[in-house]
VMD Tcl script that draws the C-alpha trace (Angstrom):
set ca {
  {108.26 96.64 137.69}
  {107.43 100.73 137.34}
  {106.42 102.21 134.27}
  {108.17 105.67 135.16}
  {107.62 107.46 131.66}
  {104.56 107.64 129.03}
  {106.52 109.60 126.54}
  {104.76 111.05 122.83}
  {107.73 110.13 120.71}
  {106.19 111.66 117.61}
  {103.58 114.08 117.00}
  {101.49 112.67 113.91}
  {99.30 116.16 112.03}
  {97.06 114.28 109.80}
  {95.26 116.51 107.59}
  {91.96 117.38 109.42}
  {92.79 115.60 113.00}
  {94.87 118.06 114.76}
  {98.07 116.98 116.55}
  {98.04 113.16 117.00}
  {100.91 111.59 119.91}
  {102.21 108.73 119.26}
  {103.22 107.10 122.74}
  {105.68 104.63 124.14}
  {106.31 103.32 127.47}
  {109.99 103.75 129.19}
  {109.94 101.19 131.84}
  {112.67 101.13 134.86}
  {114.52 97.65 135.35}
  {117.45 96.80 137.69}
  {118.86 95.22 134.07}
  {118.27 98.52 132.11}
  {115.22 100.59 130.74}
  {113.05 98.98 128.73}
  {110.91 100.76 125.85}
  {107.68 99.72 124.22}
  {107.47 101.08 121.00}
  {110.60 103.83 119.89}
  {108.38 106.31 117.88}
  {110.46 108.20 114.86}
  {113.94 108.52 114.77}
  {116.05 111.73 115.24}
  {116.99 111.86 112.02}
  {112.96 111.36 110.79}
  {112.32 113.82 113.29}
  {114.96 116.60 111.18}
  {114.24 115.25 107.84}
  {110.75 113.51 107.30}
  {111.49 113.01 103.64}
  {113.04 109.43 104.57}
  {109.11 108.54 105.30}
  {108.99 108.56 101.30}
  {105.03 109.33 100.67}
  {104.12 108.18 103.97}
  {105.17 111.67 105.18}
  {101.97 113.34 103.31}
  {99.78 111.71 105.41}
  {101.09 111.35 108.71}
  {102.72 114.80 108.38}
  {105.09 115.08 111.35}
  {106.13 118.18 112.57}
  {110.25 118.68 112.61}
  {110.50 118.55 116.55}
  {113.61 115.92 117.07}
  {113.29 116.84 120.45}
  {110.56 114.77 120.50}
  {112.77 111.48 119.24}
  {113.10 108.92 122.43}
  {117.02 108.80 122.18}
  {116.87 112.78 123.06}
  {113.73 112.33 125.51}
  {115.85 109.66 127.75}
  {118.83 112.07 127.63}
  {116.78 115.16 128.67}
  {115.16 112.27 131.87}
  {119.14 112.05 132.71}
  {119.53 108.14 131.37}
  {122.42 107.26 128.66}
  {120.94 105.94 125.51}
  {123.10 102.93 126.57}
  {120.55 102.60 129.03}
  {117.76 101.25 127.27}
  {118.58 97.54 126.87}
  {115.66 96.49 125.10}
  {112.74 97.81 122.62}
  {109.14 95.88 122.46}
  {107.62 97.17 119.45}
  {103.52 96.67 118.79}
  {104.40 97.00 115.11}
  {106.86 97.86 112.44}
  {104.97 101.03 111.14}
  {107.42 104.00 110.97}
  {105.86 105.94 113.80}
  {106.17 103.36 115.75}
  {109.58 101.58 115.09}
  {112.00 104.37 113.34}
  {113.50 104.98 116.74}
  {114.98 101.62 116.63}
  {117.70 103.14 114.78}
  {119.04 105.57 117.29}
  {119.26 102.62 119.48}
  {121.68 100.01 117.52}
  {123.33 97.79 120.42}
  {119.31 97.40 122.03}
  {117.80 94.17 121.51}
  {114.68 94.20 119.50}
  {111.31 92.26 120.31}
  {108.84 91.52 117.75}
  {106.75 88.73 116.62}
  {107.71 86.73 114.14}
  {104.97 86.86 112.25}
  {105.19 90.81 111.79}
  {108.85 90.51 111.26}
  {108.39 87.77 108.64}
  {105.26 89.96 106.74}
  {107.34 93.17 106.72}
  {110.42 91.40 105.23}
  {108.62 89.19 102.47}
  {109.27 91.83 99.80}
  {105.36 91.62 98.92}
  {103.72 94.63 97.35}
  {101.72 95.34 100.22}
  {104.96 94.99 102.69}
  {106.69 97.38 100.43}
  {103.90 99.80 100.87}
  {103.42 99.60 104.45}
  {106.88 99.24 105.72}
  {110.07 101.62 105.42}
  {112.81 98.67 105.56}
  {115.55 101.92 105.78}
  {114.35 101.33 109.45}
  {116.11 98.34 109.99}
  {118.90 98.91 106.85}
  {121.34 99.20 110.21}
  {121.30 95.60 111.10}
  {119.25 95.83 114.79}
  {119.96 92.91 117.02}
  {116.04 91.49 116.23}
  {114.60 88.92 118.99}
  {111.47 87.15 117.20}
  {108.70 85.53 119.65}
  {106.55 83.28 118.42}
  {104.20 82.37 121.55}
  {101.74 79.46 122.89}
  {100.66 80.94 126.17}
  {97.41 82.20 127.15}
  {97.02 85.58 128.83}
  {93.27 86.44 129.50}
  {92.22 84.50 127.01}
  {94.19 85.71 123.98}
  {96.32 82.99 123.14}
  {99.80 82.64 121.52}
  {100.89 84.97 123.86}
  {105.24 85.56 124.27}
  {106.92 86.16 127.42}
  {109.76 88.82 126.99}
  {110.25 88.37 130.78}
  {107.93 87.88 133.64}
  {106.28 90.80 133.35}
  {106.29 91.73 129.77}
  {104.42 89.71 127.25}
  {103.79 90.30 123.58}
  {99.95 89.64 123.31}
  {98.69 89.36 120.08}
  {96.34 91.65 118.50}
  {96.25 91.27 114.77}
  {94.05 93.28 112.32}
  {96.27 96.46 111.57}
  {98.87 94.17 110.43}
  {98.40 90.20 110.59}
  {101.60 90.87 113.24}
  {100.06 93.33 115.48}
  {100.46 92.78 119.25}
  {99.43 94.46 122.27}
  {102.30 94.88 125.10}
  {101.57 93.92 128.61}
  {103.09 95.39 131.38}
  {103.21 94.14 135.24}
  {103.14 97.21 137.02}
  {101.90 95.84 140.49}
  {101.83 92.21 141.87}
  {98.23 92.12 140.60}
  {98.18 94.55 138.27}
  {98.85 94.94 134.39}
  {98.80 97.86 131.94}
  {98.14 96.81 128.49}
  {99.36 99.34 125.62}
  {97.45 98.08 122.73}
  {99.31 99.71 120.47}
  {97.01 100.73 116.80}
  {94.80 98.07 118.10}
  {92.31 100.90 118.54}
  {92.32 104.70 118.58}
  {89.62 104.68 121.46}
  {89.85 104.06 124.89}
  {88.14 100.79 125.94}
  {85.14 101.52 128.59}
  {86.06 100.28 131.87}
  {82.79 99.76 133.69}
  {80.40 96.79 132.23}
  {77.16 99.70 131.30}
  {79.62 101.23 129.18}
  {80.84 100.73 125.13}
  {84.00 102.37 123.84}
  {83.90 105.54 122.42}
  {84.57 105.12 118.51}
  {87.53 107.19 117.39}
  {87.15 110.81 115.81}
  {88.14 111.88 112.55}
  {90.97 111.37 110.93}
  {91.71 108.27 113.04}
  {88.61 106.48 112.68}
  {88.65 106.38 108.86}
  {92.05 105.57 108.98}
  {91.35 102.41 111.47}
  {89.03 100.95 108.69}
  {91.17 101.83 105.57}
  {94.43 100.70 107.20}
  {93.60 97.42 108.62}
  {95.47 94.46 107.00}
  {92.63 92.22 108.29}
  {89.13 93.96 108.86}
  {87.83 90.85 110.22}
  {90.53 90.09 112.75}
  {90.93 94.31 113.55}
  {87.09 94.11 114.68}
  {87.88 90.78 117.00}
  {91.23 92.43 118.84}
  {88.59 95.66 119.21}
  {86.29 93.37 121.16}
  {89.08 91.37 122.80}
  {90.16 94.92 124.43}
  {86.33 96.31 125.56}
  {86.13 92.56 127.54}
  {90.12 93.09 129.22}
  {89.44 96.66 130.09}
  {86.21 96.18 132.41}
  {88.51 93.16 134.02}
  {89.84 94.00 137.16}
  {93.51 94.17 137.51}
  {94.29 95.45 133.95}
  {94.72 99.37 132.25}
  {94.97 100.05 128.82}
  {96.38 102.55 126.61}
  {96.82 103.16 122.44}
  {99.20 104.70 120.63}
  {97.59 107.16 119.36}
  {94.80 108.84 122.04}
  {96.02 110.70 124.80}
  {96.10 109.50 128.46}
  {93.45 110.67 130.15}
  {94.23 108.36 133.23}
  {96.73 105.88 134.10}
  {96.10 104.74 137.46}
  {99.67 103.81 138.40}
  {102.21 105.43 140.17}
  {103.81 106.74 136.34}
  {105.29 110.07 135.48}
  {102.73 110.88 132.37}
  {104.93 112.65 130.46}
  {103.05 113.21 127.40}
  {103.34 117.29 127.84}
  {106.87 117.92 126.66}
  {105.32 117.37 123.19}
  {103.12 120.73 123.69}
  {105.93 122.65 125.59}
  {108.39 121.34 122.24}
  {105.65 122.62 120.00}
  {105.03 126.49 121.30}
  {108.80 126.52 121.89}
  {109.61 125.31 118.19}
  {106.82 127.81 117.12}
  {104.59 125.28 115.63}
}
mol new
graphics top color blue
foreach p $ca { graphics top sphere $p radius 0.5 }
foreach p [lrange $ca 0 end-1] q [lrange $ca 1 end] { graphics top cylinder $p $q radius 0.2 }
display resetview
């Protein structure tokens, strides 16, 4: 399996933290691409008022340009070409674009699905069901494998597996990704902010502001956040596996990928913002 594209499918401009990317994965299959994570939508991407309040504090930038149904189209694929969407969460940064992609199927653990739909306060704050008002062909994974020892781990396929991280919501997951016979690339989603130290002297850098405020004050589960933290500082000094977050730039992928995380820039002095 390649990873061919590491795409910033929204630019986040918290107050105070500069331009934040929020990045997905566009993986080439014989079967069709695959996506993990789907960023905002188009229509987000025009209008951010369908955020409701969320949009004060992530504060998005209007750059559709930047929404992964137009990204795939400007990499010469058909958005009928993504056949499937493996989201960490169902945060609106991170799951909006599910809507520009209606006949994809949609992975997610159960458990997140189940929290975001249960019509409790908190749900009602942290989700934007309009996401999902279009009816998305939803594939739930509840999992009992063990993958590096994080159990309850789902298989999508082979070489995608749903890997649970809770802590920013009791449904968070990491996404692995077999990019070489022996080789995995982890994207851990809001799992962190930082990225995990990949030599045994070293600790992971903590996040800087806004984002490392934001990791305490957001997490659903303090207590379980702090335990996926430590379960990524032990996989990243493993040989064999890379790993990524949402929300920090890629500094280095050691694969073969096309990083595309600059068209966000180019999109941002050409839209004069």
């Amino acid at each position: 399996m390649t990873v061919a594209y590491v795409l910033d499918v929204g630019t986040l401009r918290p107050l105070g933290g500069g331009d934040v990317p929020t990045q997905c994965l566009v993986i080439e299959r014989p079967e069709g691409l695959l996506a993990v994570d789907a960023g905002l939508s188009r229509a987000l991407l025009e209008d951010p008022r369908g955020l409701s309040f969320e949009r004060f504090f992530i504060r998005p930038p209007k750059l559709p340009a930047l929404a992964l149904v137009n990204q795939i189209q400007a990499l010469g694929y058909r958005p009928g070409d993504l056949t499937d969407i493996v989201l960490t969460h169902l945060h609106s940064e991170h799951a909006a674009g599910i809507m520009d992609f209606p006949s994809a199927r949609i992975h997610v653990a159960k458990r997140e699905f189940d929290i975001a739909h249960d019509g409790s306060v908190r749900s009602r704050i942290s989700y934007r069901r309009n996401i999902w008002a279009h009816g998305p062909r939803w594939e739930l994974h509840c999992g009992a494998q063990t993958w590096n020892g994080i159990q309850g781990v789902s298989a999508i396929s082979a070489d995608v597996l749903l890997v649970p991280l809770p802590g920013h919501t009791l449904g968070h997951c990491g996404i692995a990704v077999r990019t070489a016979p022996d080789r995995w690339l982890l994207h851990a989603g809001d799992a962190t902010y930082s990225t995990p130290a990949r030599s045994a002297g070293e600790s992971m850098v903590p996040p800087s502001f806004p984002l490392r405020q934001y990791q305490h004050v957001a997490a659903s589960d303090r207590t379980a956040a702090v335990s996926s933290r430590n379960h990524l500082e032990r996989i990243a000094k493993l040989d064999g596996v890379d790993v990524m977050c949402s929300h920090k730039g890629v500094a280095q992928v050691p694969l073969g990928a096309s990083l595309v995380s600059a068209p966000a820039k180019r999109y941002l002095v050409e839209a004069g913002q």
